[in-house]
C-alpha positions as CSV (number, residue, x, y, z in Angstrom):
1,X,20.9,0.0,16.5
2,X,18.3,2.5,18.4
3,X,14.6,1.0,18.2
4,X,13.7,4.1,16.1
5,X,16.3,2.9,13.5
6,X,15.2,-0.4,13.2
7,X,11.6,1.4,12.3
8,X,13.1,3.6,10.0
9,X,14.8,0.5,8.3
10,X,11.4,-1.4,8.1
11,X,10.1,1.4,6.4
12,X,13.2,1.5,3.8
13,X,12.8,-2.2,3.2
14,X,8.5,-1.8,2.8
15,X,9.7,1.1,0.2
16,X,11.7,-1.4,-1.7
17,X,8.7,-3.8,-2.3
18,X,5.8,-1.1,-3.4
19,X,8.6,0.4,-6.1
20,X,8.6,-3.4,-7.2
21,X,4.7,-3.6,-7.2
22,X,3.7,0.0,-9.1
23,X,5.1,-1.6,-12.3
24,X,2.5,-4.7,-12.2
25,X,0.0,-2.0,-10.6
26,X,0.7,0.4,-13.4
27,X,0.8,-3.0,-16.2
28,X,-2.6,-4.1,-14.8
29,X,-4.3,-0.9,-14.8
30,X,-2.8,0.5,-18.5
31,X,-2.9,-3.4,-20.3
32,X,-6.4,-3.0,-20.5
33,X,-6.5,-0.2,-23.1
34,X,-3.9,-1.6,-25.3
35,X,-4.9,-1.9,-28.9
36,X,-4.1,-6.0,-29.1
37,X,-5.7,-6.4,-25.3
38,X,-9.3,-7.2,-27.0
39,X,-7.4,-10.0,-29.1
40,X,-6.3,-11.7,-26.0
41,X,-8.4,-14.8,-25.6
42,X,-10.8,-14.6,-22.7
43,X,-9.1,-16.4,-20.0
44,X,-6.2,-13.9,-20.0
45,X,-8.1,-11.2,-20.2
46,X,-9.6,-12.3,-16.9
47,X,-6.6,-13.2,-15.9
48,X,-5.7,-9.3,-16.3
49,X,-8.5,-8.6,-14.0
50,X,-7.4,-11.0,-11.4
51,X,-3.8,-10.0,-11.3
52,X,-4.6,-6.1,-11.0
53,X,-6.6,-7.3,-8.1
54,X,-3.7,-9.0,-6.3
55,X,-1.4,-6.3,-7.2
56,X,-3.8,-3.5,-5.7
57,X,-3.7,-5.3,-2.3
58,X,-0.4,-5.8,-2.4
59,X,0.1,-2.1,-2.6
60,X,-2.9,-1.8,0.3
61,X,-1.0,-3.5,2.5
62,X,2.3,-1.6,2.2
63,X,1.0,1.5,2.8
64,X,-1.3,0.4,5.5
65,X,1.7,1.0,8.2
66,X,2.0,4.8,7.1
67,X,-1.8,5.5,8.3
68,X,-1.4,2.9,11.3
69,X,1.9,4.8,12.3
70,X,0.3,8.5,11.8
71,X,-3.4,7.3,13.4
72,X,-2.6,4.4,16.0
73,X,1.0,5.3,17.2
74,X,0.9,9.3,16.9
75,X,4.3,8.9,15.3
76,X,5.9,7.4,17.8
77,X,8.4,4.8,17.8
78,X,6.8,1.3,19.5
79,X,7.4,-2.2,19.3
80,X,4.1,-2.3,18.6
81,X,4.5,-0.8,15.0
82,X,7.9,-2.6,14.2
83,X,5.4,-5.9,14.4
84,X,3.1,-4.4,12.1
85,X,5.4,-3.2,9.8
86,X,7.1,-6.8,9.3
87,X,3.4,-8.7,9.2
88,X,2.4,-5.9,6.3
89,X,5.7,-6.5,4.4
90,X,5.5,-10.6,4.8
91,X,1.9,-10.4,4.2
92,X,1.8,-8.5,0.9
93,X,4.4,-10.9,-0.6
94,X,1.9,-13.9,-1.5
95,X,-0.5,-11.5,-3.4
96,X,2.6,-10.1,-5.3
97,X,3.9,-13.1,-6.2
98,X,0.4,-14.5,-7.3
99,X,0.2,-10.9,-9.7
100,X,3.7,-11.3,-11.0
101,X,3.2,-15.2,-12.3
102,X,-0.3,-14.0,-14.0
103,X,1.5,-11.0,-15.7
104,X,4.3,-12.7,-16.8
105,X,2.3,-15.9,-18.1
106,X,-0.1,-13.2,-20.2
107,X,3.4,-11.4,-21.6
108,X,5.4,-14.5,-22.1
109,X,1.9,-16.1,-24.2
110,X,2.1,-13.4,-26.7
111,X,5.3,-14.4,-27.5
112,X,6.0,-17.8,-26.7
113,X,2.2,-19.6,-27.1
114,X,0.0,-21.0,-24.2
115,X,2.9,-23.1,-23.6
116,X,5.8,-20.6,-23.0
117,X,3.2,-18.7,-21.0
118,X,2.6,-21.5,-18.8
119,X,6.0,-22.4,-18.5
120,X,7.2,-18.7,-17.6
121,X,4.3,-18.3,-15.4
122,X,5.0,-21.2,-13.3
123,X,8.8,-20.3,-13.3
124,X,8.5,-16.8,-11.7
125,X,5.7,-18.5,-9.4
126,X,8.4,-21.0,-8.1
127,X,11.4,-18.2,-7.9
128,X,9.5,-16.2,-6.4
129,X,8.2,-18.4,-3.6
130,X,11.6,-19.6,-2.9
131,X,13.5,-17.0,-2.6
132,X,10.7,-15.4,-1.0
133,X,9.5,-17.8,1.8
134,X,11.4,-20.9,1.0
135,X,14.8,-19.8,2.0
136,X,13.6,-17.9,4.7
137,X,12.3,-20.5,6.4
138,X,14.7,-23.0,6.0
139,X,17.3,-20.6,7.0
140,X,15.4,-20.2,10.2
141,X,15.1,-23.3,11.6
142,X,19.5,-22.6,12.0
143,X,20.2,-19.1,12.4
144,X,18.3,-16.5,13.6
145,X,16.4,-17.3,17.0
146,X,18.4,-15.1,19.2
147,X,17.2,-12.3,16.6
148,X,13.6,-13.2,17.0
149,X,13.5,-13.5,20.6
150,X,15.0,-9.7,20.7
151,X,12.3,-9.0,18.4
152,X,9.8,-10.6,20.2
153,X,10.5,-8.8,23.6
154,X,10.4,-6.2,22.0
155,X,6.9,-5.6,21.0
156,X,5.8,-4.0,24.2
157,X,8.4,-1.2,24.0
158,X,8.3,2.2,23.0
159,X,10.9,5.2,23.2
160,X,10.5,8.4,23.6
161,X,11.8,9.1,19.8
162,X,13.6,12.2,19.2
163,X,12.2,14.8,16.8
164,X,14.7,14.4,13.9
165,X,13.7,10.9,13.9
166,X,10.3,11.1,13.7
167,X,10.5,13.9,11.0
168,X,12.5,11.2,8.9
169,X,10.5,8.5,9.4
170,X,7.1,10.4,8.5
171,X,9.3,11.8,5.1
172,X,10.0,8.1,4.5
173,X,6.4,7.1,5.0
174,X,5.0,9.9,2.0
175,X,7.8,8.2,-0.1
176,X,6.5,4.6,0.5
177,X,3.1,5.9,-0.6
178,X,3.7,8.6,-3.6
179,X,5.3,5.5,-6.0
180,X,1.7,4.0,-6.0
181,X,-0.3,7.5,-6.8
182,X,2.9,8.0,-9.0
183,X,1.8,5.2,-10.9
184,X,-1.7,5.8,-11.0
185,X,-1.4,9.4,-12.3
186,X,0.9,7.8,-15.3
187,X,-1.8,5.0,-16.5
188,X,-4.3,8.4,-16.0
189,X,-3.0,10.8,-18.0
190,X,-1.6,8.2,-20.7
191,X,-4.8,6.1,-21.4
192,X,-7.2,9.7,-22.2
193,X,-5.5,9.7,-25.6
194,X,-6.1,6.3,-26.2
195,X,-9.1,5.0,-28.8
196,X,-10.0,2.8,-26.3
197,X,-10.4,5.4,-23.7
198,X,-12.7,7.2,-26.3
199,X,-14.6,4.0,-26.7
200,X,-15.7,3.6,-23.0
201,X,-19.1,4.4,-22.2
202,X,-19.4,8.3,-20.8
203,X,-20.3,7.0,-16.7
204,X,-16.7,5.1,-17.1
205,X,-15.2,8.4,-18.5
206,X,-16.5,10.7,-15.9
207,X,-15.0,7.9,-12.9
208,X,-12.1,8.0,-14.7
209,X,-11.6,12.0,-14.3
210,X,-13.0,12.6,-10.8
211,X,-10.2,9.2,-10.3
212,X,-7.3,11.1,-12.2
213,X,-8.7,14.3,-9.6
214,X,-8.4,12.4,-6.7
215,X,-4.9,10.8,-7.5
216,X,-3.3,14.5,-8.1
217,X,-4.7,15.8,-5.2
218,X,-2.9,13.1,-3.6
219,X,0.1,13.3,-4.8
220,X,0.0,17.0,-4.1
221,X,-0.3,16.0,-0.7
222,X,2.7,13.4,0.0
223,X,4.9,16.2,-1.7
224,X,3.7,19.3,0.3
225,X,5.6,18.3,3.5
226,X,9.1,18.4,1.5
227,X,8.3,22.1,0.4
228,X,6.9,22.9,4.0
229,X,9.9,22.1,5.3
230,X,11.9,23.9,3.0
231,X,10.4,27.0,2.4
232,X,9.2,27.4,6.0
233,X,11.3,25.9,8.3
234,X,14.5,26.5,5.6
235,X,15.3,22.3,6.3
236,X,15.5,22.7,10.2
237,X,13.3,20.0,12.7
238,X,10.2,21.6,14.5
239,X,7.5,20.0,15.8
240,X,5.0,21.9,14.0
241,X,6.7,20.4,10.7
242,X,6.1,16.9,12.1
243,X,2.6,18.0,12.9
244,X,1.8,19.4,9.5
245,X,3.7,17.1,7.6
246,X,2.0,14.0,9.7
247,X,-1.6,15.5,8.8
248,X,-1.0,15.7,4.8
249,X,0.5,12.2,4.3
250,X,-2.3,10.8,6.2
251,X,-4.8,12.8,4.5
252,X,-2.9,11.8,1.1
253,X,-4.7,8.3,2.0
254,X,-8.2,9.6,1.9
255,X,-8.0,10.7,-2.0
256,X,-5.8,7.7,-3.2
257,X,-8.2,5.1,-2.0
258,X,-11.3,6.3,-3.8
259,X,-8.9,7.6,-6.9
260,X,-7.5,3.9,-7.1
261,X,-11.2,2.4,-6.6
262,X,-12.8,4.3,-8.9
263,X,-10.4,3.3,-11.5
264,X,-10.9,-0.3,-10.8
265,X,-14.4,0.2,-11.5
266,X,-13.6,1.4,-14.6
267,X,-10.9,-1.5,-16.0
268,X,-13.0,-4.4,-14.7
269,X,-16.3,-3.0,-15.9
270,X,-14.2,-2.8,-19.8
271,X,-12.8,-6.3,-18.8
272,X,-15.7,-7.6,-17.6
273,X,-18.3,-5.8,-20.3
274,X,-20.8,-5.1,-17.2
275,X,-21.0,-2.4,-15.0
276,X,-22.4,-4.1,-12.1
277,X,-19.5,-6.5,-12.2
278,X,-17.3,-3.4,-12.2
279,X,-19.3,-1.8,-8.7
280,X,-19.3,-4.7,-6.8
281,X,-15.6,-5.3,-7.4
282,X,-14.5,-1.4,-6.7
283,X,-16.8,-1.4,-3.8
284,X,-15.2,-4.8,-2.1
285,X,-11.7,-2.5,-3.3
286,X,-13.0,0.6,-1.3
287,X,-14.0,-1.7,1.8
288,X,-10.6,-3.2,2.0
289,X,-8.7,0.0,1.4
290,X,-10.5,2.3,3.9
291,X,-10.5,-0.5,6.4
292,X,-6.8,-1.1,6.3
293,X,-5.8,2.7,6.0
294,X,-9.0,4.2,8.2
295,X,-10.7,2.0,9.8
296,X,-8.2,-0.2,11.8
297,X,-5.9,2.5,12.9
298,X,-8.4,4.8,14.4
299,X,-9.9,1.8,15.9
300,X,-7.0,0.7,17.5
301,X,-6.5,4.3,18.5
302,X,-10.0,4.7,20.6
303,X,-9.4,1.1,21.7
304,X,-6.3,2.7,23.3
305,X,-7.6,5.6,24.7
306,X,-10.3,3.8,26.3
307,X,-8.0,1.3,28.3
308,X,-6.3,4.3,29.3
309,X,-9.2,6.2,30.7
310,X,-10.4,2.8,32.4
311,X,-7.0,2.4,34.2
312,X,-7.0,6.2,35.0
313,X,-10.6,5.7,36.5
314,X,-9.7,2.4,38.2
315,X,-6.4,3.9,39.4
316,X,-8.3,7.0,40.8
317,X,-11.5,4.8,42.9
318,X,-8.8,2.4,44.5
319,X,-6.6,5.5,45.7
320,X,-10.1,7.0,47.7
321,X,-9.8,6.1,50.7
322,X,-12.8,4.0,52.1
């Protein structure tokens, strides 16, 4: 398999975990305005809070290799990225499997009583973990280590990856971040008919529609490179449709992090009744997104470019002569 495959399968397989995760993002984020969620007792209804949490990093660090592959790599095809790909994915499974025990233990105690709840909760908490992690690593102290040696040489490679491949992987990225927005936009729209929509104080309201904003301008983003490439380029590889289509996926980033924190603020602060509870917990939200999607990439970008320079400049004093 070429190295720019193995990338592109990465990606795939990160796909496959976000689709699983904007169903508990979109349950956590539309629960809250349910008619019976103000009968829940108060533990669950924190519990609510605390498994929207998990589930919103979950989805941060999925996405987080689209940016760092736009930003940090430029697109291309390294060893590097592979690494970060597979640390994202492993990474984002603890907080997803913390979110899916909580969700099912508040679903299964409507039904079934604390008890049922506790027992369900625990159940998908143990499944999850095993089949998860606990296999895995079992598995891997007998099979495997000629796999991860390869894979560990090769995190100083990169290729020169064709064009065709690069186009695929950065349409595969904008699909590994539009089922999150996709889910956002659906709790949006959904909950503004909603008598508990209409109950929220008017500040919570007016997040909630510059949030809705943000999320559609997002979405309009991730789907602008398909049509670009259609309409313009009539389905053919250029490199100005990798450029253009590289610039709106990462600046799809931009309005889905403070369209996803600024509804956050608005389900804790109904969960929590407090306002100020709701702003410090969308602010710690916006930190952790921008810092993962932003930050770290364009960090690790100058970081880069600096070494570079300093080698160049090294390189050109020692080839003077004396």
């Amino acid at each position: 398999m070429q190295f720019g495959d193995k990338i592109k399968t990465a990606l795939d397989e990160t796909r496959m975990l976000i689709l699983g995760a904007q169903i508990l993002l979109g349950f956590g984020f539309r629960s809250v305005f349910q008619d019976a969620f103000d009968d829940l007792p108060l533990y669950s209804r924190v519990l609510d809070g605390v498994a929207l949490m998990l589930i919103v990093v979950t989805v941060a660090l999925l996405i987080t290799p689209e940016p760092y592959h736009r930003i940090a790599e430029e697109g291309r095809s390294t060893g590097r990225l592979h690494h970060f790909v597979s640390v994202m994915a492993s990474a984002s499974l603890l907080p997803f499997t913390g979110g899916l025990a909580i969700a099912t233990f508040i679903a299964s105690e409507r039904i079934f009583g604390i008890v049922g709840g506790l027992v369900a909760g625990f159940l998908f908490l143990s499944l999850s973990l095993t089949l998860w992690f606990g296999v895995e690593y079992q598995r891997r102290r007998h099979v495997g280590e000629r796999e991860r040696a390869i894979f560990a040489r090769q995190k100083t490679m990169h290729e020169d990856t064709p064009l065709d491949q690069r186009i695929i992987q950065m349409l595969t990225e904008a699909r590994v971040i539009l089922p999150g927005a996709q889910a956002l936009l659906g709790f949006q729209l959904a909950i503004t008919i909603t008598r508990s929509f209409a109950a929220l104080p008017q500040s919570s309201q007016i997040v909630h529609a510059a949030s809705l904003g943000c999320i559609a301008l997002a979405i309009v983003l991730l789907m602008a490179p398909a049509a670009y490439h259609r309409i313009v380029f009539a389905g053919e590889d250029s490199e100005e449709m990798h450029r253009v289509g590289s610039w709106l996926v990462t600046a799809a980033t931009v309005p889905l992090a403070i369209g996803l924190t600024g509804d956050v603020y608005v389900v804790i602060t109904k969960i929590a009744a407090s306002s100020a509870v709701g702003a410090i917990v969308s602010a710690a939200t916006l930190l952790l997104l921008v810092g993962l999607w932003h930050v770290l990439p364009i960090t690790v970008r100058l970081r880069r470019a600096m070494v570079r320079s300093h080698r160049a400049t090294s390189g050109g004093m020692r080839s003077r002569p004396g």
